[in-house]
N, C-alpha and C positions, 0 to 999 in steps of 0.2 A: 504494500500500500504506500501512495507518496505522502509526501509531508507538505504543508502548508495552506495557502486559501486555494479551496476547492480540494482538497485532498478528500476529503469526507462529505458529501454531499445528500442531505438527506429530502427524499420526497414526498410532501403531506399530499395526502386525498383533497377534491374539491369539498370546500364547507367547512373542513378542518381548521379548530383555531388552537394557536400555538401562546401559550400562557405564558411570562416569560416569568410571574411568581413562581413557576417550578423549576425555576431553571435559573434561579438566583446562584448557585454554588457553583455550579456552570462558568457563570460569564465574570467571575471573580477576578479573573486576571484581564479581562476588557474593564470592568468594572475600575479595576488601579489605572486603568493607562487615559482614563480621563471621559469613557463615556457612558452617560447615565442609563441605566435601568430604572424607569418608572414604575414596574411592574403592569406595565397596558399590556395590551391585544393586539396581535395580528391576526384578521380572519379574510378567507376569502366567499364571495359568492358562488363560487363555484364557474360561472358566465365569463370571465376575464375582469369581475372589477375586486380590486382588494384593499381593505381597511386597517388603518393606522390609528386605534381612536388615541389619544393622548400623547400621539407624536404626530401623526399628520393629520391637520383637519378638511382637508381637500379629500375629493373623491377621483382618484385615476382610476378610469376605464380604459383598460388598453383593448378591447375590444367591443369599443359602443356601438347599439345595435342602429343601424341605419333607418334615419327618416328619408324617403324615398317622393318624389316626384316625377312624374311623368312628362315628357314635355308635349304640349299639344300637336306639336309637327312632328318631333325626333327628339331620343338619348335621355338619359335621365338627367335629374341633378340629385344628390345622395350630400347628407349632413351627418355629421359623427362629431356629436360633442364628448370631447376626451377628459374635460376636469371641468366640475360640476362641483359646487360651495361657492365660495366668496371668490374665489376668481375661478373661472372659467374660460374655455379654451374647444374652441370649434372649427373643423374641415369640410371646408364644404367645398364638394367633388365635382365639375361637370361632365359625362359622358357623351357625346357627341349631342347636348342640351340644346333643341331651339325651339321657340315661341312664336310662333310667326300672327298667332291670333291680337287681338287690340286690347285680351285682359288678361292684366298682369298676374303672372301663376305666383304664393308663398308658398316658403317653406317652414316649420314651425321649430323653431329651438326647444327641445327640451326641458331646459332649465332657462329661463332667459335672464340677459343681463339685468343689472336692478341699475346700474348707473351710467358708463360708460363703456368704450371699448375701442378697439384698434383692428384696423381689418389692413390684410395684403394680399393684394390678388395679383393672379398670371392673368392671363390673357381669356377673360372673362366674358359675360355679359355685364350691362348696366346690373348694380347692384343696392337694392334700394330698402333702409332700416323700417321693420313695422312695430306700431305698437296698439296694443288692443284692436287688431284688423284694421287699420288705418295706416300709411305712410306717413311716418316723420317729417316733417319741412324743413332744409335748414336748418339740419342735425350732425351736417356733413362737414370734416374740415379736410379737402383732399389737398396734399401735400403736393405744390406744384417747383417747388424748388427748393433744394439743401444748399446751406453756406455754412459757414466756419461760425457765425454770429448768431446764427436764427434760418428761420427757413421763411416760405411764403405760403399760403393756401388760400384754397377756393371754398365759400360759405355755399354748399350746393347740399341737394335732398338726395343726394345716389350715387354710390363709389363707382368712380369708372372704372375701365383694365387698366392693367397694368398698373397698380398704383401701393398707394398707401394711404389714409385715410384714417384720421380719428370721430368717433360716433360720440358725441354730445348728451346722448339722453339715452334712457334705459328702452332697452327694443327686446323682440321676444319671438320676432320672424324678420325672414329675407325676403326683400320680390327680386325676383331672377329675371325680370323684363318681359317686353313684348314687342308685339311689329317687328321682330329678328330676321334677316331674312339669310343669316347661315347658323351653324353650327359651332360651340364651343366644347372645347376637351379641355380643360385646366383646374386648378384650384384656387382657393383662396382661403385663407386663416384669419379665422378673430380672436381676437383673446382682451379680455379685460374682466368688471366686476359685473 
């Protein structure tokens, strides 16, 4: 058998939670070299999400289950929000996605933001913050120039492609656009509260 990290690898069952009160006598020599045992919890769901209570209070899903839209012409668009709590962290996918009809499709965030957030998109559709089934106005701050001193932005109601973009007010869906008259494959990321 070798020696060191990963030399001994042990694998719990899904749902399995690992107590680390029994395992105090255990981590004695972690325990001198400066890091704490609170004696919390690791469990998992079994699904890919796993909890940290009294060390981490965020929720990582590393396998969140996809909110799914369809596009009215072509491809999906697919949402996987990854960290859910107080800050939050969302992928939103385009599959060859177009809208070519005049009403704009959402998609619904799972958990929605409560205050702010920050989106970076590829090469996207128009991207437009909802809240309570309504579009945001002028919630939009898209980053139209970097400099050494400050930047510049644009006060608009919908992140363009390619960009970077801060959201102003708490949103809880996306409108993916309309009138599209091609196709998008890319992504884009929000993450804020």
């Amino acid at each position: 058998m070798g020696t060191g990290i990963g030399a001994s690898i042990t694998t719990f069952s899904p749902g399995t939670t690992i107590s680390s009160s029994s395992m105090n006598s255990s981590l004695s020599a972690i325990n001198s070299s400066g890091i704490s045992n609170d004696s919390g919890s690791i469990s998992t769901s079994g699904s890919g999400t796993m909890t940290l209570p009294g060390l981490i209070t965020q929720v990582l899903n590393s396998n969140p289950p996809a909110v799914t839209v369809s596009g009215t012409t072509a491809g999906t668009a697919q949402l996987y929000e990854i960290f859910q709590g107080t800050f939050k962290m969302v992928l939103l996918v385009m599959n060859g996605y177009q809208n070519a009809s005049g009403t704009e499709q959402t998609i619904a965030l799972p958990t929605p933001f409560t205050a702010k957030g920050f989106c970076l998109s590829g090469n996207m559709k128009v991207l437009t913050p909802y809240a309570s089934g309504s579009p945001l106005t002028n919630c939009v701050r898209q980053i139209t120039g970097l400099a050494a001193g400050g930047g510049s932005t644009t006060i608009q109601s919908s992140i363009t492609s390619e960009g970077l973009a801060s959201i102003t007010a708490a949103f809880s869906a996306i409108g993916l656009g309309s009138g599209q008259a091609s196709t998008a494959t890319d992504i884009a990321l929000f993450f804020g509260t």
